[in-house]
C-alpha positions as CSV (number, residue, x, y, z in Angstrom):
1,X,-26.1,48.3,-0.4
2,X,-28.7,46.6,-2.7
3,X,-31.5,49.1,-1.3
4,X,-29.4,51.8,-2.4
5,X,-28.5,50.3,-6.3
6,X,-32.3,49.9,-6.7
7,X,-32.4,54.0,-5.3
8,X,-30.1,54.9,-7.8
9,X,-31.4,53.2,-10.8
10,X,-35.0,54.3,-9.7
11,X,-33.4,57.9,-10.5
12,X,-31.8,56.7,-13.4
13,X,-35.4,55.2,-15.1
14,X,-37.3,59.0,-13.8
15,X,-38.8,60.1,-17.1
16,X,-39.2,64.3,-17.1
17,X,-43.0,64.2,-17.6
18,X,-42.5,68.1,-17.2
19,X,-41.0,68.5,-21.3
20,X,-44.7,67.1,-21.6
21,X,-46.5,68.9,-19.2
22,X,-44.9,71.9,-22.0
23,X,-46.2,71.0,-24.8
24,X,-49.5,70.0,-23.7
25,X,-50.0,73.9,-22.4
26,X,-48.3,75.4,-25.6
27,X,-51.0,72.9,-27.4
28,X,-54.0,74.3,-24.8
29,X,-53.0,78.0,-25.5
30,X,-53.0,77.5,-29.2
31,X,-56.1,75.7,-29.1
32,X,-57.2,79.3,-27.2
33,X,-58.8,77.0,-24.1
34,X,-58.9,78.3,-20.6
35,X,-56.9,75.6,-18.2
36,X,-60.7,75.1,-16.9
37,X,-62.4,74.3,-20.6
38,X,-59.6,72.4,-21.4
39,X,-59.7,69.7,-17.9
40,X,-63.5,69.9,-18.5
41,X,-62.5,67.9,-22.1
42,X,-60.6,65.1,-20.1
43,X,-62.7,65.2,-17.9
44,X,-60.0,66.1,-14.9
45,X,-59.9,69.1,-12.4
46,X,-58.0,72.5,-13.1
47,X,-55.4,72.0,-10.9
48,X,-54.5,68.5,-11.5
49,X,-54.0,70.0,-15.1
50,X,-52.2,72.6,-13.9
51,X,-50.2,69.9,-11.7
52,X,-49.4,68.7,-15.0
53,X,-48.5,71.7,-17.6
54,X,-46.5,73.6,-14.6
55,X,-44.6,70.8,-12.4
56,X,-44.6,67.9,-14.5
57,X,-46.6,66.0,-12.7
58,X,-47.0,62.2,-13.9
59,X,-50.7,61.8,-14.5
60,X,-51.7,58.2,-15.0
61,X,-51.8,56.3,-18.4
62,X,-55.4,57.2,-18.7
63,X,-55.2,60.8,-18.3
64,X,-51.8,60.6,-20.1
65,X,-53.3,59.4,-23.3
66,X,-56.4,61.6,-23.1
67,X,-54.2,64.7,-22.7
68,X,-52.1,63.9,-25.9
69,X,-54.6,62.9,-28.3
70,X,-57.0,65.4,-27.2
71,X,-54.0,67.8,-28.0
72,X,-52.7,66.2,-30.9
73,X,-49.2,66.1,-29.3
74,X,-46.7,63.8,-30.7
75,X,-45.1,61.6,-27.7
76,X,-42.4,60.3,-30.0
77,X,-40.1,63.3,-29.8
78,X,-40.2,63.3,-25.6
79,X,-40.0,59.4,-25.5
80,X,-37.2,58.9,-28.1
81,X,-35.3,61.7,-28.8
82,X,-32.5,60.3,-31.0
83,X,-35.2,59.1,-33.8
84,X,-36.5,61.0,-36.1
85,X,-40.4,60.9,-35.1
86,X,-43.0,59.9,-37.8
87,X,-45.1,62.8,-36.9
88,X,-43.9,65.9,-34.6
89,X,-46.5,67.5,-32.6
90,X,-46.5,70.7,-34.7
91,X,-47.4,68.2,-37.7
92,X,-50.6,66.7,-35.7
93,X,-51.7,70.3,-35.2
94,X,-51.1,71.8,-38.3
95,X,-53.1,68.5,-40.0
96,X,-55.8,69.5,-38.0
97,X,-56.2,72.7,-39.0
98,X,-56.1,71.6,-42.4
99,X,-58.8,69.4,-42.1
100,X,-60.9,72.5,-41.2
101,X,-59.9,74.3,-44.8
102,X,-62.3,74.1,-48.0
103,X,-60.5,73.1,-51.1
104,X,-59.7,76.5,-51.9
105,X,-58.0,77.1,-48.9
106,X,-55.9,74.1,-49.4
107,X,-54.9,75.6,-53.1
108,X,-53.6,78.6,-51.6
109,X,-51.6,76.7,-48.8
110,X,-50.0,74.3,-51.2
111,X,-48.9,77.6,-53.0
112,X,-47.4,79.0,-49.8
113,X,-45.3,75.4,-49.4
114,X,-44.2,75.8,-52.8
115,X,-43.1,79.0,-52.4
116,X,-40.9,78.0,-49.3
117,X,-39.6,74.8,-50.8
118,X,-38.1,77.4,-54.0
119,X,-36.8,79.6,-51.7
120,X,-35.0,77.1,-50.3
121,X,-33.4,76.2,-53.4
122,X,-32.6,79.1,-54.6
């Protein structure tokens, strides 16, 4: 009877690294890497990556980490869902690609997020 509680609860604790495995593919495809350029970055092989993006595989804490911050994706929304992250994963990427913009650049994107924050009032 024991053996089976600690089954069950084993179940219970099963985090869904495959929600992860998602985003860090829709982060690889964005980025416009090949599954191969992107597991040469880890360093890891192709198909543990794929492992990863396609069947959730759990990679270990290592890899894990090196995955996520290589593709600036934002744990906090997969690991508490009920809180309001600090950062989303779509806010990571998009702060890197501003980091690549000139200050002119940034003039004419702070005009487009003006331009939707009006709209939204009006």
């Amino acid at each position: 009877m024991q053996k089976r509680k600690r089954d069950e609860r084993k179940r219970e604790d099963f985090f869904d690294y495959g929600v992860i495995g998602k985003a860090i593919k829709e982060a690889r495809l964005k980025r416009g890497l090949t599954r191969e350029q992107a597991a040469a970055l880890i360093p890891i092989e192709p198909r543990y990556l794929a492992s990863i993006e396609n069947n959730g595989s759990n990679p270990g804490l290592q890899i894990f980490y090196k995955l996520v911050t290589e593709f600036e994706v934002s744990v906090d929304q997969f690991f508490y869902p009920n809180s309001q992250p600090v950062k989303t994963t779509i806010r990571r990427q998009l702060d890197g690609e501003l980091d690549d913009l000139c200050d002119k650049d940034l003039i004419v994107v702070g005009s487009v997020v003006e331009g939707i924050k009006k709209s939204k009032t009006m």
